[in-house]
C-alpha positions, 0 to 999 in steps of 0.5 A: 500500500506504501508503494501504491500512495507513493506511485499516486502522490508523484503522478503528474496527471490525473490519467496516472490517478485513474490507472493507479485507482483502477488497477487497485480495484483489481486486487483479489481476496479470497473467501472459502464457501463450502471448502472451495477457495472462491476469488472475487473482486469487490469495490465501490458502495451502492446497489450490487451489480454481480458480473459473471465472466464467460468460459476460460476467463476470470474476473479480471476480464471486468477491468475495463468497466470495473472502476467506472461502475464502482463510482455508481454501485458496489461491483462484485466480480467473482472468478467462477469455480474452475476458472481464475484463481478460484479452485478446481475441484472435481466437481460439477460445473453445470450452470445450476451449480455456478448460479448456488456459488453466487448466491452463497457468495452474496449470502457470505458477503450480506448482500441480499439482491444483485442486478446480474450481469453475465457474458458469454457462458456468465449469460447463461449462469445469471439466466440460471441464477435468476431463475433458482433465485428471483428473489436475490436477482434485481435486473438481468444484463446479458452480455453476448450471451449462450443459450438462444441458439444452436449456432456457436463457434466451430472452434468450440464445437470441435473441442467437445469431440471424443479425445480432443481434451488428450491432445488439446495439451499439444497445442496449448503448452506452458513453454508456447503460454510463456512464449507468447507473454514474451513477445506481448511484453516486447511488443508493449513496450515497442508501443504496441498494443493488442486490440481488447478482444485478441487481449481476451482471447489470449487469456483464455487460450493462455489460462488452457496451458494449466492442466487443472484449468484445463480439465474444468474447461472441459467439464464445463464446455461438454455441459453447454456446447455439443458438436452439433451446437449450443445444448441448452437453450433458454429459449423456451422458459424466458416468458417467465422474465417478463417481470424482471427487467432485462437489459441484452448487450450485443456487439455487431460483429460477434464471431463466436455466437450470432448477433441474431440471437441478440434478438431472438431473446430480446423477441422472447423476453417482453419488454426487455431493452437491446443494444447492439454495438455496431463494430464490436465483437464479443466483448463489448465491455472490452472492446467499448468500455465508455458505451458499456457503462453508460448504457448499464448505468442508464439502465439500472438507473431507469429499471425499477428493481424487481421484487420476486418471490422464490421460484417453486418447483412444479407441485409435487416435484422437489426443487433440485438446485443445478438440475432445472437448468435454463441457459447457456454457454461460451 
């Protein structure tokens, strides 16, 4: 922390000052729920805003958004069990067993309801999440999210072929990780810098050199994504988020999951509000941080937050948290 004032009482602009106070808000801590290590990252005071990651990334993929919303909110960002530094265990990664981690890390924390935002594979963990719980969920933000569609990358899909996961190590090896860290280290401080989404992407191909990583990758994607497509659709239940409210952010230019399905849920979920970002692709809180803001804080500012009562299972049927799964994938 010394070194941190310091840093800040010798910066000469004000561009310093936000990058110090923003890199400060990165900072992890952890918190142990039912034996599992769980990393988040929390900052700022107001209404809780709960981002949710995609697959093969962590919370630090918030960076970019982060320091702006904390102005405005209590921004609690968590890495997903199997993923950043939260724990591996040999467990269950289905969307329903991601949406109890969030809902016992509010409760651990004392936060009673969160507006949740989720991208990518996070999409179809807050659809999940604010289904099993609608009464902790606020408003939903989905962010290029998995489980209006069939279509999803080839590149996914080929990853849920038999023994794939045996050879996968062969192209995605400590030694080439390092390698590349290198040459991105060279090459900034050349002066040049890579696009946000190629940043994105490389994270997650980077994170793959790890064998643990590894393995929860592949448990979680063969639980969303087969190699004909997308294998769990939300599609069918979303009349039931007529009541919450529900913001779709999209960009344009998505390569990995087709901006129609941007509209096929907004099509599905009445009254909710779409925002395609024209020229972005997956990751338009990467890629168009400054709209991503404004757009999420105009709409948290002018959705009155939901107020719902627990979800009940179908009469005569228990509830089975993880299993009356909704959503998606990555």
């Amino acid at each position: 922390m010394d070194s941190e004032e310091s840093d800040s009482e010798e910066s000469d602009s004000e561009e310093s000052d936000s990058e110090e106070s923003g890199s400060a808000l990165m900072t992890p801590r952890t918190i142990t729920i039912d034996g599992n290590r769980v990393a988040y990252r929390v900052a700022g005071k107001g209404p809780v805003l709960l981002l949710v990651h995609g697959m093969a990334s962590s919370s630090e993929t918030w960076r970019y958004v982060m320091p702006a919303l904390a102005k405005r909110f209590t921004v609690l960002a968590p890495d997903l069990l199997g993923q950043g530094q939260s724990d591996k265990p040999r467990g269950d990664y289905s969307l329903g067993a991601h949406a109890n981690t969030l809902r016992d890390l509010l409760d651990t924390l004392g936060h009673e309801r969160a507006t949740v935002v989720g991208q990518s594979l996070g999409g179809g963990v807050a659809m999940q999440f604010a289904y099993q719980f609608p009464e902790r969920c606020e408003r939903l933000v989905l962010v290029n999210s998995g489980g209006f569609g069939r279509e999803v990358t080839f590149y996914l899909r080929m990853l849920t072929l038999p023994g794939f996961e045996s050879v996968f190590p062969l192209f995605c090896t400590p030694q080439l990780r390092d390698a590349g860290r290198r040459v991105a280290t060279w090459l900034g401080r050349a002066g040049v810098r890579s696009a946000p989404a190629r940043e994105e992407i490389w994270r997650s191909y980077a994170s793959l050199a790890d064998a643990r990583n590894r393995r929860a990758f592949f448990r979680n994607l063969r639980d969303v994504v087969d190699f004909g497509g997308q294998a769990v659709s939300a599609l069918g239940r979303l009349h039931r988020a007529v009541r919450l409210p529900t913001l779709i952010v999209w960009g344009a230019r998505d390569p990995f999951i087709p901006v129609s399905h941007a509209r096929a849920a907004h099509d599905a979920i009445p009254g909710s509000r779409l925002e395609i970002f024209e020229g972005v692709g997956h990751y338009p809180h990467c890629e168009a941080p400054e709209r991503f803001v404004d757009v999420v804080v105009d709409f948290v500012a002018s959705a009155e937050p939901a107020r719902l009562p627990p979800h009940s299972p179908p009469a005569g049927r228990p509830t089975r948290p993880g299993v009356d799964a909704a959503p998606a994938p990555d």
